[in-house]
N, C-alpha and C positions, 0 to 999 in steps of 0.2 A: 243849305247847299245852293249852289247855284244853277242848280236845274230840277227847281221847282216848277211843279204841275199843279193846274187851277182845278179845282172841283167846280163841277158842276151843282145845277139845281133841278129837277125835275120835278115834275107832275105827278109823273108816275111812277108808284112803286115797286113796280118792276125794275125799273133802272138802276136803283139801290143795288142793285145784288150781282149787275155787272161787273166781271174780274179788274175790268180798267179802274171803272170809277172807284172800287172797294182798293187797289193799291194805291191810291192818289196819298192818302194821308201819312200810309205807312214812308213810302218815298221822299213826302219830304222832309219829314222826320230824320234822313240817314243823313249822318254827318259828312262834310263834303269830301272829305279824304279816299271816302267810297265809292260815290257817283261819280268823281274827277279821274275814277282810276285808268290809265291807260290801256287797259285791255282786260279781257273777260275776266281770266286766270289773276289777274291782280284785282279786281271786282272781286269774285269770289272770295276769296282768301280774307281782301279786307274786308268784305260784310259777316263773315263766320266770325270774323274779330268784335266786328261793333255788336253783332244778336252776343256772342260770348261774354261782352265784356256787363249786357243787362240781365245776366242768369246770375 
């Protein structure tokens, strides 16, 4: 997609288990039809499609 997010690198393993840093990988894994959508209600819709379409 084209709004990918960098992970970081820490020190400490605390940081690991930060909500941010733990969605970075899932995120930019989502195909971009989902991230590009134009509003919340069409996000939605289209991410229930793309988790549906990996079950």
């Amino acid at each position: 997609n084209g709004f990918k997010l960098k992970e970081g690198r820490f020190k400490l393993d605390i940081r690991k288990k930060f909500f941010t840093l733990r969605v970075v990988r899932y995120w930019n894994r989502l195909p971009r039809e989902v991230v590009a959508a134009p509003s919340l209600e069409a996000f939605k819709a289209r991410l229930d499609e793309a988790l549906g379409n990996l079950v």
